[in-house]
C-alpha positions as a Markdown table, in Angstrom:
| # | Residue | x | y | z |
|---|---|---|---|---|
| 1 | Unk | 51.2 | 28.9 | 2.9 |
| 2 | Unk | 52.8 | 27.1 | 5.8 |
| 3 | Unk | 51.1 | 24.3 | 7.5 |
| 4 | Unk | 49.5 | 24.2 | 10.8 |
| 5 | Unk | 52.4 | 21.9 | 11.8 |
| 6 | Unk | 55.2 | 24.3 | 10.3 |
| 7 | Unk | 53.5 | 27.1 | 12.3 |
| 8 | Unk | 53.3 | 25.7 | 15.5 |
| 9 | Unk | 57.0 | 24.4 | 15.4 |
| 10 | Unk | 59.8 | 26.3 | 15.8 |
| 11 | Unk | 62.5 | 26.3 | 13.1 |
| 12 | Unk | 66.1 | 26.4 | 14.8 |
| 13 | Unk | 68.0 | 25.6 | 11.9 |
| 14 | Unk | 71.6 | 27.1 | 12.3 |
| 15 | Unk | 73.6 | 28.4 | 9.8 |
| 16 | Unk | 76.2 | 25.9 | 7.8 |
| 17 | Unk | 79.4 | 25.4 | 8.9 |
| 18 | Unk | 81.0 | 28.3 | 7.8 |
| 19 | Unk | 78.6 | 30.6 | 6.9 |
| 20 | Unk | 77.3 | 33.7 | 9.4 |
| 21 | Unk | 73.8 | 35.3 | 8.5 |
| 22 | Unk | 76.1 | 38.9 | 9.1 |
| 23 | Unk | 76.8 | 41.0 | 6.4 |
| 24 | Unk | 80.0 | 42.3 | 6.5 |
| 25 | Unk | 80.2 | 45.0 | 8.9 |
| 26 | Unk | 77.0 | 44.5 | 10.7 |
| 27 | Unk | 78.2 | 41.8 | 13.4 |
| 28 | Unk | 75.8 | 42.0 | 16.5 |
| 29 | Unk | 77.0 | 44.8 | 18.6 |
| 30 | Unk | 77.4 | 44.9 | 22.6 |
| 31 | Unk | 75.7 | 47.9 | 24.0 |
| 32 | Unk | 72.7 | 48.5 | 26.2 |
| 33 | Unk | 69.4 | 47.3 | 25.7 |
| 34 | Unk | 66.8 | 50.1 | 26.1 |
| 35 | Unk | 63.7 | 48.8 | 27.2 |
| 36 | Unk | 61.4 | 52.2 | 26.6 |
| 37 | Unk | 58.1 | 52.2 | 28.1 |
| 38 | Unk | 54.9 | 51.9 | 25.6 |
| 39 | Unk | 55.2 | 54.9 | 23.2 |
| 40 | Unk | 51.6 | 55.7 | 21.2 |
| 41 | Unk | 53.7 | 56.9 | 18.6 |
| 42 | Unk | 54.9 | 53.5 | 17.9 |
| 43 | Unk | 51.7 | 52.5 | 15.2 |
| 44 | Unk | 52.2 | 56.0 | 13.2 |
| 45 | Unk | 56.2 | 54.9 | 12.7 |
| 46 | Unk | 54.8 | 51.7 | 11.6 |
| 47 | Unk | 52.7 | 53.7 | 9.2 |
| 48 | Unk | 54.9 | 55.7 | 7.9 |
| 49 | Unk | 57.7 | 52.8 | 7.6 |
| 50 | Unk | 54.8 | 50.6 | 5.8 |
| 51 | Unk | 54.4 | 54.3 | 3.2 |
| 52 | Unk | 58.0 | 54.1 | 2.5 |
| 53 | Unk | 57.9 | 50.0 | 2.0 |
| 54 | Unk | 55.0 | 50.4 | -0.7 |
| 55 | Unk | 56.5 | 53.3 | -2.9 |
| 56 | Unk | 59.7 | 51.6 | -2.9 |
| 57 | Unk | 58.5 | 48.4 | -4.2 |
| 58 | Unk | 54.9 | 48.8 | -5.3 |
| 59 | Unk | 53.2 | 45.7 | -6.3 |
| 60 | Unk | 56.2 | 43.4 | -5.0 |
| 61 | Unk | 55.0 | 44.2 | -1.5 |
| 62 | Unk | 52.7 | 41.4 | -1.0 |
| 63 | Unk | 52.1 | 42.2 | 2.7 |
| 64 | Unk | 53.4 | 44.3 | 5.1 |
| 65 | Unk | 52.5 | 43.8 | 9.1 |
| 66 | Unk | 53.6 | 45.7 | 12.1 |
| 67 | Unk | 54.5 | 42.7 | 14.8 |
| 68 | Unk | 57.0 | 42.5 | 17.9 |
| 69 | Unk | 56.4 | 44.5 | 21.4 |
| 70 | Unk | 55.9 | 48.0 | 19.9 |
| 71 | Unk | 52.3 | 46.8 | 18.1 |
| 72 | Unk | 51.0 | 45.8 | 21.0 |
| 73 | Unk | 49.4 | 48.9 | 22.8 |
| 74 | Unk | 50.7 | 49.2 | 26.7 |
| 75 | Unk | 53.5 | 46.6 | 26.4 |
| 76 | Unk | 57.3 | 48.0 | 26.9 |
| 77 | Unk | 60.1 | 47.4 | 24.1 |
| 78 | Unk | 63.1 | 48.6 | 22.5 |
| 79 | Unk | 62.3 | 51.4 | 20.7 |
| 80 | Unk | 62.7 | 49.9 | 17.2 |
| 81 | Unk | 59.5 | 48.8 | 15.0 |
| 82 | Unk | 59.6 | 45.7 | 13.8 |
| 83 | Unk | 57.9 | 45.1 | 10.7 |
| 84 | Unk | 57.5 | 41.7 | 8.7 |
| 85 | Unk | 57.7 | 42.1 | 4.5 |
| 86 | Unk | 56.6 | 39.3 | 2.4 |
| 87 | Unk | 58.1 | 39.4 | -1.3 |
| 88 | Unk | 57.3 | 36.7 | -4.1 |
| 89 | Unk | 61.1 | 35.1 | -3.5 |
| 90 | Unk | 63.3 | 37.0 | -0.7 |
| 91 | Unk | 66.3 | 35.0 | -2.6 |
| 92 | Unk | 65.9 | 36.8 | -6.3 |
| 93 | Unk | 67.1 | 40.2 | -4.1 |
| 94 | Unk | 67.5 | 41.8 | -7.8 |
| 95 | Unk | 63.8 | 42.2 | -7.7 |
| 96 | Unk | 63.2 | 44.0 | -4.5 |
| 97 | Unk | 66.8 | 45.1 | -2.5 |
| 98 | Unk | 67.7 | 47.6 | -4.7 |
| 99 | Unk | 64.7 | 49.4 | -4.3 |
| 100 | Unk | 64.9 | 49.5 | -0.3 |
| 101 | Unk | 68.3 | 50.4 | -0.1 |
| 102 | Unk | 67.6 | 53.4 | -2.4 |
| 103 | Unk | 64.7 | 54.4 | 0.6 |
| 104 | Unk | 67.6 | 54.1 | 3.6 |
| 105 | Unk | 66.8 | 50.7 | 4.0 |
| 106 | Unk | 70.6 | 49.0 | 5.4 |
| 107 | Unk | 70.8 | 44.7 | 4.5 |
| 108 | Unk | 72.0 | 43.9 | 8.2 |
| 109 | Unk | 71.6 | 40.1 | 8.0 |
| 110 | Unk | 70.8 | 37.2 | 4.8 |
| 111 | Unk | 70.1 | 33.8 | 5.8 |
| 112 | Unk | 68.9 | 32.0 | 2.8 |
| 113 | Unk | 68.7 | 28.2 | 5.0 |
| 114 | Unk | 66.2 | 29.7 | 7.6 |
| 115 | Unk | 63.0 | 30.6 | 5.9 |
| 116 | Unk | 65.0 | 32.4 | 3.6 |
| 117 | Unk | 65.0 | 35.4 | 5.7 |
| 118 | Unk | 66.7 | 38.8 | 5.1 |
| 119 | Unk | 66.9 | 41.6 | 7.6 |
| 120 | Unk | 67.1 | 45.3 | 6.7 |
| 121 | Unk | 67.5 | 48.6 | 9.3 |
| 122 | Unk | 66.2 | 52.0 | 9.0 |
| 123 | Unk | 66.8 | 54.8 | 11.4 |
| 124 | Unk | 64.2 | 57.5 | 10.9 |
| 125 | Unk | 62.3 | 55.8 | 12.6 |
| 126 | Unk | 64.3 | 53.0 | 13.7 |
| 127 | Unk | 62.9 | 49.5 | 12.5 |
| 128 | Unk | 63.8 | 46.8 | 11.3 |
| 129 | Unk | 62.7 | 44.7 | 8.3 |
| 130 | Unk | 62.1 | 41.5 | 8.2 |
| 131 | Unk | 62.1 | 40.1 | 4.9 |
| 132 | Unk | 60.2 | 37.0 | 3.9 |
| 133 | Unk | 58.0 | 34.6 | 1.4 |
| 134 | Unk | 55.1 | 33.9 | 1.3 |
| 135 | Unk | 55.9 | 29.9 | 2.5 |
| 136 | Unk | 57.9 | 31.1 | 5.5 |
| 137 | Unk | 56.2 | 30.4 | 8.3 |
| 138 | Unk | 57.9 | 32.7 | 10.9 |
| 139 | Unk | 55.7 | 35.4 | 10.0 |
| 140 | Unk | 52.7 | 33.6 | 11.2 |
| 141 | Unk | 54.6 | 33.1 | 14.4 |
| 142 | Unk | 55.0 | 36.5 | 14.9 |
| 143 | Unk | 51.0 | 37.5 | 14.1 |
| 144 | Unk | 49.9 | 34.7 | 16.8 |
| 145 | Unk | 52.0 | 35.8 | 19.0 |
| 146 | Unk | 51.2 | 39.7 | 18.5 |
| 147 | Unk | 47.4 | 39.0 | 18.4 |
| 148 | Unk | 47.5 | 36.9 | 21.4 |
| 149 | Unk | 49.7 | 39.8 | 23.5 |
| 150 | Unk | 46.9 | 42.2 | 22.7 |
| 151 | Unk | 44.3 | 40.1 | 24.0 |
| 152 | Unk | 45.8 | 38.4 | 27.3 |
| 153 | Unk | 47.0 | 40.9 | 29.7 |
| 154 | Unk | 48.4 | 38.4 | 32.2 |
| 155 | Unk | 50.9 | 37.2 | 29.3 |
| 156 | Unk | 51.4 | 41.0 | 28.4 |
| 157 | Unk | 52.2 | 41.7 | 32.0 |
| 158 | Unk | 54.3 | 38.8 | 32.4 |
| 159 | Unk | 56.5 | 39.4 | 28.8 |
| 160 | Unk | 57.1 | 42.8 | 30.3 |
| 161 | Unk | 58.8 | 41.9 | 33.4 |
| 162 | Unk | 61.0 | 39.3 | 31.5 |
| 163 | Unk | 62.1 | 42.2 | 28.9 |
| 164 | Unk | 63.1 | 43.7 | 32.0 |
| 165 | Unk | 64.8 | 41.0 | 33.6 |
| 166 | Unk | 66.4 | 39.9 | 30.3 |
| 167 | Unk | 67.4 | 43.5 | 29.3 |
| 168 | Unk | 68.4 | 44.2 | 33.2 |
| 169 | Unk | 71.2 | 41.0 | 32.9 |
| 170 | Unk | 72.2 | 41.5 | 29.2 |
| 171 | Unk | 73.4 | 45.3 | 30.0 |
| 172 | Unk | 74.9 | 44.3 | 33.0 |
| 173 | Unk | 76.7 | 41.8 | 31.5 |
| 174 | Unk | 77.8 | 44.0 | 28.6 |
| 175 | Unk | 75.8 | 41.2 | 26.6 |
| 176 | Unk | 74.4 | 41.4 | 22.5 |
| 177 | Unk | 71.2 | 41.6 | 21.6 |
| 178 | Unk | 71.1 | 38.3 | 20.6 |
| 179 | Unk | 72.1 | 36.9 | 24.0 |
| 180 | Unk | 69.1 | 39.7 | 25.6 |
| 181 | Unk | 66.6 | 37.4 | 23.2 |
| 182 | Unk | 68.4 | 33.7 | 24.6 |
| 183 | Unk | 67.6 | 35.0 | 28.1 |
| 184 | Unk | 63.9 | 35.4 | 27.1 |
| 185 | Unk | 63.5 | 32.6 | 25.0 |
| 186 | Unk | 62.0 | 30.0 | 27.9 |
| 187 | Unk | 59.2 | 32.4 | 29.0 |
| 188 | Unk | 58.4 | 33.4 | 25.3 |
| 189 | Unk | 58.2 | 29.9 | 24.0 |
| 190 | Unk | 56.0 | 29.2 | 27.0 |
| 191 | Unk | 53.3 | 32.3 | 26.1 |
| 192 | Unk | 54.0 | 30.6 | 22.3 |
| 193 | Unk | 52.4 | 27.3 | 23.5 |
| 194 | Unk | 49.5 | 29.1 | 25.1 |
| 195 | Unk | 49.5 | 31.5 | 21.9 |
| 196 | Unk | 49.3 | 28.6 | 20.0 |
| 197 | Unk | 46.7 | 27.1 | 21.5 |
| 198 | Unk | 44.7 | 29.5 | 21.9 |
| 199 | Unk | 44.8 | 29.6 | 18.2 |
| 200 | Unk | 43.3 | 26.3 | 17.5 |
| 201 | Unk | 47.2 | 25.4 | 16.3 |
């Protein structure tokens, strides 16, 4: 388990020099950022996904949480669940890939020097799978941040407008994903700290 410290700190460590976390043929795509607004149906795709995560790998599926904008009731977000998998050691993929990609599961991204963290895609219903162990401390991030969403509505209501914003600039900009999440980054790194502390972190 990741120390209070590692939680609270953001880990920005970029790839090495010549290496890209993209797996060939799954570069981040320009394209339009749908911001949809809250969907109920959200949490039963999260179930369902979580169903297909267990019968794939069984016992090797040490946790499985629903986190990002679509677990948090009445806040907008691209219509894609994101769900966070922790597996004994994401790096020994022999153990646990083979099994996902047999249940439509896509590897979109592998970056071994950040937390060790693998990223899958599924389309029915659209999610995507992030892949970790149980020393990364990312995921932890990611429950803070959910958990403190669902209780602060002025930080809900305030995330919402900067998807918007961010979203609003990327598509008109014909801008990536990635650059939709730099133009957030500030304000979500700002509702972190207050995450954070709220936290006792």
């Amino acid at each position: 388990m990741p120390t209070r410290r590692e939680i609270a700190a953001f880990d920005d460590t970029p790839p090495p020099d010549g290496l890209s976390p993209w797996v060939s043929g799954s570069e981040d795509r320009h394209g339009d950022v749908a911001i949809a607004e809250p969907d109920p149906r959200w949490p039963k795709a999260f179930a369902l996904i979580a169903g297909i995560v267990h019968d794939a790998l069984g016992a090797r599926a040490l946790q499985i949480e629903h986190v990002g904008s679509t677990s948090v009731a009445g806040l907008p977000a691209k219509p894609v669940v994101d769900v966070d998998l922790i597996v004994a050691d994401p790096d020994a993929e022999a153990g646990w890939l083979p099994p996902l990609l047999a249940a439509g599961f896509e590897l979109r991204v592998r970056e071994p020097w950040w937390q060790r963290h693998r990223l899958l895609k599924r389309w029915d219903p659209a999610c995507n799978l992030h892949v970790f162990g149980p020393d990364a401390s990312e995921p932890w991030r990611h429950r803070v941040f959910r958990d403190h969403l669902r209780r602060d509505a002025a930080d809900r209501e305030l995330y919402a407008a900067v998807k918007r914003e961010a979203a609003a600039a990327a598509n008109a900009h014909g801008e990536t994903v990635t650059r939709y999440n730099e133009r957030k980054e500030a304000a979500v790194r700002q509702i972190y700290a207050r995450a954070f502390s709220a936290a006792g972190l």
